[in-house]
SERO-4910 file (N, C-alpha, C, O; in steps of 0.05 Angstrom, whole numbers):
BEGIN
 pado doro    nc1    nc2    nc3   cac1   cac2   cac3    cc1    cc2    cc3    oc1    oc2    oc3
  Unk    A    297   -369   -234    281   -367   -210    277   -337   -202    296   -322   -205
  Unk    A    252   -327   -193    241   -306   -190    244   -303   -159    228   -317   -145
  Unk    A    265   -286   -145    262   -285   -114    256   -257   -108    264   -237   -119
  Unk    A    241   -259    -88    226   -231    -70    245   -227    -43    246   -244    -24
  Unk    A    258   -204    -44    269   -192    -16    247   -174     -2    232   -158    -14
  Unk    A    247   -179     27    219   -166     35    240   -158     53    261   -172     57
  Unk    A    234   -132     65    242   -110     75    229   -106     95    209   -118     90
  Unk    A    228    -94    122    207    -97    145    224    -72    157    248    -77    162
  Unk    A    216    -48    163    230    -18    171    219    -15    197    234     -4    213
  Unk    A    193    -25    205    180    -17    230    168      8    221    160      9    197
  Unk    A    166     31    238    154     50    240    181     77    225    204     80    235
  Unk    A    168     94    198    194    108    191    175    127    184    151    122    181
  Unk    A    188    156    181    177    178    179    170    173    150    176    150    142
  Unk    A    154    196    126    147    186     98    166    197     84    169    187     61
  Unk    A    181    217     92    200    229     74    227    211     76    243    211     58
  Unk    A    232    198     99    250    180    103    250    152     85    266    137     74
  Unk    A    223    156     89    212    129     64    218    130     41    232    116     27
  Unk    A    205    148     36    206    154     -1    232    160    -10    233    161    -35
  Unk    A    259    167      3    277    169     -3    299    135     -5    317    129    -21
  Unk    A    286    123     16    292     93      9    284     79     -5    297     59    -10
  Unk    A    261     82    -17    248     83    -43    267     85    -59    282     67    -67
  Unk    A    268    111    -65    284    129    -87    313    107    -82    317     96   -104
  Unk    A    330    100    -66    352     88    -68    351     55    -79    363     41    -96
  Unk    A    329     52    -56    320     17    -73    315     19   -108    328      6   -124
  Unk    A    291     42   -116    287     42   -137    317     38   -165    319     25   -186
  Unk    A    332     55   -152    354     54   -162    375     31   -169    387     27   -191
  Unk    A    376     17   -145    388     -7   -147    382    -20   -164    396    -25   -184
  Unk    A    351    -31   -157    332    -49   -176    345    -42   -209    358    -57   -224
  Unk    A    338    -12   -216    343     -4   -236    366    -28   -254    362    -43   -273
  Unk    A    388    -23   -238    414    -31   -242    415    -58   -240    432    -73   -250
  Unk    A    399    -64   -227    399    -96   -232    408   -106   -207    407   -130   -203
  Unk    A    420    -80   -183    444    -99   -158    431   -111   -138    444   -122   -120
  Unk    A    395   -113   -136    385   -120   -124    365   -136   -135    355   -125   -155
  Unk    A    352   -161   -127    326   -173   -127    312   -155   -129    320   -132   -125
  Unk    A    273   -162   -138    249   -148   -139    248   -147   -100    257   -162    -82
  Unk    A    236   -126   -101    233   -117    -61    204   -115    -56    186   -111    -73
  Unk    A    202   -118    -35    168   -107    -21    184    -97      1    201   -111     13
  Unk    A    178    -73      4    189    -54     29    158    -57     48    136    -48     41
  Unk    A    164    -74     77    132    -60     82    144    -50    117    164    -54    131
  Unk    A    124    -38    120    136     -7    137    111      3    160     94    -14    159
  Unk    A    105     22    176     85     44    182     95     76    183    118     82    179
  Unk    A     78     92    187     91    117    180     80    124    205     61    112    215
  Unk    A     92    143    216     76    165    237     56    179    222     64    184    199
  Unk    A     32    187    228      8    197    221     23    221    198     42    236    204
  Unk    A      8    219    172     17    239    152     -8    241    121    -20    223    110
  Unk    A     -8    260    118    -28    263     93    -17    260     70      0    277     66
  Unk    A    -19    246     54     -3    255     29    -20    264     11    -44    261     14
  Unk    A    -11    273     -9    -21    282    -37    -16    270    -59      8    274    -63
  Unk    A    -25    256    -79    -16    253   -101    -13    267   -124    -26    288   -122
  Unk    A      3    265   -160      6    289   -164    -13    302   -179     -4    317   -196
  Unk    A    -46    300   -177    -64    305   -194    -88    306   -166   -112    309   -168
  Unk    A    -71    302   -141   -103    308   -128   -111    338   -121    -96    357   -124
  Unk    A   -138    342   -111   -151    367    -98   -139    369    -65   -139    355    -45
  Unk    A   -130    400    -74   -126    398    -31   -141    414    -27   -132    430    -11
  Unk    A   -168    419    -35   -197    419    -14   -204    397     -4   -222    400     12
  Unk    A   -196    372     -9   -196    341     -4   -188    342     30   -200    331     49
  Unk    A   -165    356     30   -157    351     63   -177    375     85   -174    400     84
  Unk    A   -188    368     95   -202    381    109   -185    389    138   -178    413    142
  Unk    A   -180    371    153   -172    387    185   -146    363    194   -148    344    209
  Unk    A   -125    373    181    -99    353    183    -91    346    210    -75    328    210
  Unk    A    -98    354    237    -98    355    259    -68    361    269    -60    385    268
  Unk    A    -47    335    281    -24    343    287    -11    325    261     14    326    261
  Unk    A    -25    308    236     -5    305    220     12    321    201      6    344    196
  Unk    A     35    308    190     43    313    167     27    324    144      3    326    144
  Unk    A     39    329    126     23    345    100     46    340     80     67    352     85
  Unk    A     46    321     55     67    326     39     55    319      9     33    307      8
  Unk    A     69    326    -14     53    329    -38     73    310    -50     93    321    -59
  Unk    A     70    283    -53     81    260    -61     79    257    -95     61    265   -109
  Unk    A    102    241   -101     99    236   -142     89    210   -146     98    195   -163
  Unk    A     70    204   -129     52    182   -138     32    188   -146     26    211   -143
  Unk    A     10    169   -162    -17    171   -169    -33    170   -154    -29    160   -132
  Unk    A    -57    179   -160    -83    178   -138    -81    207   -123    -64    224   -126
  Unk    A   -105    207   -103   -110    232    -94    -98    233    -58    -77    222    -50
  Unk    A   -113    246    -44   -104    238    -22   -105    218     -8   -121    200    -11
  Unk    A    -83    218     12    -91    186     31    -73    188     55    -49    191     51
  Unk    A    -81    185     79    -74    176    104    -54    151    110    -59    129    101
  Unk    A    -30    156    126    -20    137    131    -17    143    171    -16    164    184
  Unk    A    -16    119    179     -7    128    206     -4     97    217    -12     76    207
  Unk    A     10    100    241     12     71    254     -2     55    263    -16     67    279
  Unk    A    -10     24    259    -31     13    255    -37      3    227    -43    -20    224
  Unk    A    -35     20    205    -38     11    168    -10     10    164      8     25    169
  Unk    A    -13    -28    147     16    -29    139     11    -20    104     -4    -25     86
  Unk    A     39      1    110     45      0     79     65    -15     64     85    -26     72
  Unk    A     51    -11     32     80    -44     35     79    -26     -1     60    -23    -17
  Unk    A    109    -18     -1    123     -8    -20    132    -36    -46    149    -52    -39
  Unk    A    124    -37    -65    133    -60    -80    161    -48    -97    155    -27   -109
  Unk    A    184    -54    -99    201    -46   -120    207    -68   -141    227    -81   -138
  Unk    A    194    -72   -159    189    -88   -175    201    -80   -208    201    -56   -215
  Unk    A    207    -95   -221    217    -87   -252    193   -101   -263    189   -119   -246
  Unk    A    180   -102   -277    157   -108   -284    168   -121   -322    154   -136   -335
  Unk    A    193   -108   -330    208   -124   -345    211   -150   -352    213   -158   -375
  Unk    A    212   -166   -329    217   -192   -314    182   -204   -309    177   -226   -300
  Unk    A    165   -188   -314    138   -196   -304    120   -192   -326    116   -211   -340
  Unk    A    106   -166   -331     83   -161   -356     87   -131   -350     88   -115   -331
  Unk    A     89   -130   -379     96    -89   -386     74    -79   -378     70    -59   -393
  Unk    A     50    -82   -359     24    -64   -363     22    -60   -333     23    -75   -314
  Unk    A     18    -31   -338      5    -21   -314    -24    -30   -306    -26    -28   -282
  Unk    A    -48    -39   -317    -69    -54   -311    -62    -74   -289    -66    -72   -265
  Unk    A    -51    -95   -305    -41   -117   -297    -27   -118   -272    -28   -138   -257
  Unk    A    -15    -97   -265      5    -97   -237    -17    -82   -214    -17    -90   -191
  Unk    A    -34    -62   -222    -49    -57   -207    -70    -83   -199    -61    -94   -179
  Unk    A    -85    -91   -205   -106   -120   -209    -89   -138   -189    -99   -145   -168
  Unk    A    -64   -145   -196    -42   -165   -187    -45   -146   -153    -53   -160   -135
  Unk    A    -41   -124   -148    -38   -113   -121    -55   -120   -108    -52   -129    -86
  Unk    A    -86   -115   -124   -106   -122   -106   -113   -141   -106   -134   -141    -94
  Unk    A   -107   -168   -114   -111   -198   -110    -97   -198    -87   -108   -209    -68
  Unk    A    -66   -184    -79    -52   -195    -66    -67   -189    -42    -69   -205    -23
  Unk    A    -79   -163    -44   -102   -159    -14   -123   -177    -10   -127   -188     12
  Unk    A   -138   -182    -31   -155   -205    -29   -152   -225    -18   -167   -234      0
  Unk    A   -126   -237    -29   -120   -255    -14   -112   -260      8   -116   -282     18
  Unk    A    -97   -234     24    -89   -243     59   -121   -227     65   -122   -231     89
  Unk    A   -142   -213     59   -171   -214     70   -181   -241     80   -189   -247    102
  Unk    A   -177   -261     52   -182   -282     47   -181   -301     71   -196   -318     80
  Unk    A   -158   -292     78   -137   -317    102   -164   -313    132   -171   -331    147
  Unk    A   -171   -284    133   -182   -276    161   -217   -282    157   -233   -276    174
  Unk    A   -225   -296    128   -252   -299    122   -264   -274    120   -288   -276    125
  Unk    A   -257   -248    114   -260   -222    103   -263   -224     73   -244   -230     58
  Unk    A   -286   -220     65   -285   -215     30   -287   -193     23   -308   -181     25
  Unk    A   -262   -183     13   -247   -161     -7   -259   -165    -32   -267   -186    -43
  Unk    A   -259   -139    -38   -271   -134    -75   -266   -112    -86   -263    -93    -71
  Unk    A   -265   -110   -108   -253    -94   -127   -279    -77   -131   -297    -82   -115
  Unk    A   -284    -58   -149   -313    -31   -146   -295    -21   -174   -271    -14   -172
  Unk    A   -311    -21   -200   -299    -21   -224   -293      9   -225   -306     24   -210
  Unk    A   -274     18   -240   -271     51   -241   -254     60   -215   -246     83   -216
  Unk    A   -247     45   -188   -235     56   -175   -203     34   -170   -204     12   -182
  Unk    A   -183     38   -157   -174     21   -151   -168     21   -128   -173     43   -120
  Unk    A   -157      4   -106   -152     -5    -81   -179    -28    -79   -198    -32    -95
  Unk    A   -172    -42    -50   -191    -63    -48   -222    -42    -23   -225    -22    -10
  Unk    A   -239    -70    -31   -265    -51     -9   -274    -78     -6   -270    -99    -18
  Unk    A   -295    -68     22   -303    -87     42   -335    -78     34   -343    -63     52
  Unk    A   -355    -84     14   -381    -71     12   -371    -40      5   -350    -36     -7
  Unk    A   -385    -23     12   -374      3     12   -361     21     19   -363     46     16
  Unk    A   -341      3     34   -322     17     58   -291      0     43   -285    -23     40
  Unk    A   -275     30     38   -249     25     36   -230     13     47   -223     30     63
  Unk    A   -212    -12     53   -200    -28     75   -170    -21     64   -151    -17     78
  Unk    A   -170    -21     35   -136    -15     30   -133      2      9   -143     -1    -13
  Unk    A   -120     18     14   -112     45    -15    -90     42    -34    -69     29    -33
  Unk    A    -99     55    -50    -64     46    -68    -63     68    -87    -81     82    -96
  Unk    A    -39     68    -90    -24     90   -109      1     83   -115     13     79    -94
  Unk    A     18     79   -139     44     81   -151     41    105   -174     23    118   -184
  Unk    A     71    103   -177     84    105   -193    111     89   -207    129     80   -192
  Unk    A    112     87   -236    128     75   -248    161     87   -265    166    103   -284
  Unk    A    170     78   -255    197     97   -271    208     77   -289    212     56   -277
  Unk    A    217     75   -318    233     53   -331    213     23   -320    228     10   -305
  Unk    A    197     16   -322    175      1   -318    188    -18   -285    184    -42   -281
  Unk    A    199     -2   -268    202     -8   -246    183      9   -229    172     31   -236
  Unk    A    180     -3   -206    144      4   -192    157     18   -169    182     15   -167
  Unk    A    147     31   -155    148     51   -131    117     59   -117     95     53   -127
  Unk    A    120     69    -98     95     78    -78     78     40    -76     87     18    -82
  Unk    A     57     45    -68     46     10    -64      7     18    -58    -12     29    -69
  Unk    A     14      2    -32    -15      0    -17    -10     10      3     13     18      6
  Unk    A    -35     13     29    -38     21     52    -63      6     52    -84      9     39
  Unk    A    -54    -23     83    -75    -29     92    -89    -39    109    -87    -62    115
  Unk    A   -109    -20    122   -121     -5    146   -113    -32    168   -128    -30    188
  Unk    A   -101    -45    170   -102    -64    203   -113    -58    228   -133    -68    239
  Unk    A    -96    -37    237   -115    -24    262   -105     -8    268    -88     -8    286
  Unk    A   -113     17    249    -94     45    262   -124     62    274   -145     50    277
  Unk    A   -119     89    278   -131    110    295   -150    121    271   -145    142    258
  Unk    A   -173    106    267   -198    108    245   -203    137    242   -201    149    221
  Unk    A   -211    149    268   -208    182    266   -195    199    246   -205    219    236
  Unk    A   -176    190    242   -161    210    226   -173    210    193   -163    225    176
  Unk    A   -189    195    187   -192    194    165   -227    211    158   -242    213    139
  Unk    A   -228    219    187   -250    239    185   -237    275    173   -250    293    164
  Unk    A   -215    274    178   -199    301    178   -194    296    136   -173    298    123
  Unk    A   -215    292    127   -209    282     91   -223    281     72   -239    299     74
  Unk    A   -227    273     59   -240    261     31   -223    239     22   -208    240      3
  Unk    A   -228    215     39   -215    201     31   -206    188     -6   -222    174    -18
  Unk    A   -184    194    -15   -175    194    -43   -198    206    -57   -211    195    -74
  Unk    A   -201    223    -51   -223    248    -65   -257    233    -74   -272    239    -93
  Unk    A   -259    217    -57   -284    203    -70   -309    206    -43   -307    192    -23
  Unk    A   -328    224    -46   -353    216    -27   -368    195    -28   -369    182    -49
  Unk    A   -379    189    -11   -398    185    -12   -395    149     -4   -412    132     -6
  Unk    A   -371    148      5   -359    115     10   -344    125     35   -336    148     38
  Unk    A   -341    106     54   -333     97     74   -304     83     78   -295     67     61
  Unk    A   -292     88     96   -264     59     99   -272     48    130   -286     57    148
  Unk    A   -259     30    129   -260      2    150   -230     -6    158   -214     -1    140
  Unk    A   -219    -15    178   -198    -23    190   -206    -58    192   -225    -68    204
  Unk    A   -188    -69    180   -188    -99    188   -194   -106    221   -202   -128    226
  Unk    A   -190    -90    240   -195   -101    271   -223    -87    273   -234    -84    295
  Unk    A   -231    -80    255   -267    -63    259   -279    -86    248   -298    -92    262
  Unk    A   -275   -106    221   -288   -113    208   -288   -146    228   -307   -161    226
  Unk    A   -268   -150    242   -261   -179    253   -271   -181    291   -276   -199    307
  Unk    A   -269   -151    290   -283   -140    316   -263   -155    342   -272   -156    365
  Unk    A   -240   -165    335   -219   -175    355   -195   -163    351   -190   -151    330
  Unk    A   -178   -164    370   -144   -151    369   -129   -162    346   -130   -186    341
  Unk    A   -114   -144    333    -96   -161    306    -71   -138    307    -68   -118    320
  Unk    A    -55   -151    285    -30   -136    291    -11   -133    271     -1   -154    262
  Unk    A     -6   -117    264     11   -114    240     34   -130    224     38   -125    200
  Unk    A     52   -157    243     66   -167    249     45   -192    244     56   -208    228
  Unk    A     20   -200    251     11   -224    244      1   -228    218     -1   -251    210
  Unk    A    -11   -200    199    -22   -195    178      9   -195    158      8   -200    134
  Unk    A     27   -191    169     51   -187    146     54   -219    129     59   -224    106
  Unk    A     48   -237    151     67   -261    145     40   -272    125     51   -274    103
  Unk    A     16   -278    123    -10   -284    105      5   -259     83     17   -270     64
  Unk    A      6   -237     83      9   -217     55     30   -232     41     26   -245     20
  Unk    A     50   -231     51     87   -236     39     73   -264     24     77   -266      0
  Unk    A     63   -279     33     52   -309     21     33   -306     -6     34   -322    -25
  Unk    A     14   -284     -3     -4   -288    -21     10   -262    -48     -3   -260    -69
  Unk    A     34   -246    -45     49   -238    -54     70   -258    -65     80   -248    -85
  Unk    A     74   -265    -63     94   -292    -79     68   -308    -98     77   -318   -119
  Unk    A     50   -311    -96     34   -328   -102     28   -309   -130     35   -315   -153
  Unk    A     16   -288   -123     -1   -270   -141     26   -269   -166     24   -281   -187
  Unk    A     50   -251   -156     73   -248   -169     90   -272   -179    111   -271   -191
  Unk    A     75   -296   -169    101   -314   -185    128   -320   -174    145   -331   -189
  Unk    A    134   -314   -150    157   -315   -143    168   -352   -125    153   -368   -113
  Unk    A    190   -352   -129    202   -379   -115    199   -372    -89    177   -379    -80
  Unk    A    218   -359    -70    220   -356    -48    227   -327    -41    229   -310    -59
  Unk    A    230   -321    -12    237   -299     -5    270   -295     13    281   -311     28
  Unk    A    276   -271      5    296   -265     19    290   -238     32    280   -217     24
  Unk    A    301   -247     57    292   -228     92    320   -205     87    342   -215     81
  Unk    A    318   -180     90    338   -172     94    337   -153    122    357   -142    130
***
């Protein structure tokens, strides 16, 4: 049996994050823990990934600024977008990085799905989009074919800030907040419990364990 521990932090700084990362990752390693979904919000922060442009960040305002060892270029986190960290051994699942990315964005598709939002994939890039407007970002990295970094996805944070960018270095496209696209109040806490579901589903898993 394949069980998922899902993790729920609330609101944590990113360097606080990625260091629990770094400890979960570890465990996993070792075997002392189940596969995890850490999902979380950050206080407003820019990150970098390790191949992006920082002419990309235009006017960081009062966020953070940090140059992260994930893939992809830049990207915004702040309260309102849940991020949801997968620590996964992929050992236990399919050795390909393809495959686990694709698998991420079904799992968005699918809680879109739940709110009658149709999510879609845009060949050549990855994260999910709403038409031409970005709704969820993604970036990992893989260590010993265990997964780290995840998604970010837009629920209803402070849309503004993603004018201060290039969003993941790409013009000429747009992002969207799930409470823009549904045009009613939603909440990070009601969108978790549809994800965690269509995350077991996508990944294969029996059940979940709450920690």
């Amino acid at each position: 049996m394949h069980s998922l521990q899902v993790i729920k932090k609330g609101l944590v700084p990113y360097e606080e994050a990625w260091e629990y990362q770094r400890q979960t990752h570890t465990a996993r390693l070792a075997g002392e823990i189940p596969d995890s979904l850490i999902l979380l919000e950050h206080p407003p922060v820019y990150t970098f990934g390790k191949n992006s442009d920082q002419s990309n960040l235009i006017d960081p305002r009062d966020a953070q600024v940090i140059r992260s060892d994930r893939g992809g270029d830049i990207t915004w986190h702040g309260p309102g977008q849940m991020v949801g960290y997968p620590i996964i051994n992929l050992e236990d699942h399919k050795k390909s990085v393809s495959w686990y990315m694709r698998n991420l964005e079904e799992v968005i598709i699918q809680t879109l799905q739940h709110y009658d939002i149709k999510g879609d994939r845009i060949s050549g890039m990855t994260g999910v989009w709403v038409g031409n407007q970005k709704v969820c970002a993604m970036g990992v990295r893989l260590s010993r074919w265990v997964t780290m970094h995840g998604f970010a996805l837009n629920v209803r944070p402070d849309m503004s800030y993603f004018n201060g960018m290039i969003p993941c270095g790409i013009k000429g496209k747009g992002v969207v907040s799930m409470q823009d696209l549904l045009g009613a109040e939603i909440t990070i806490e009601e969108v978790s419990q549809p994800l965690i579901q269509a995350f077991l589903s996508v990944f294969g898993f029996d059940k979940v364990l709450d920690k």
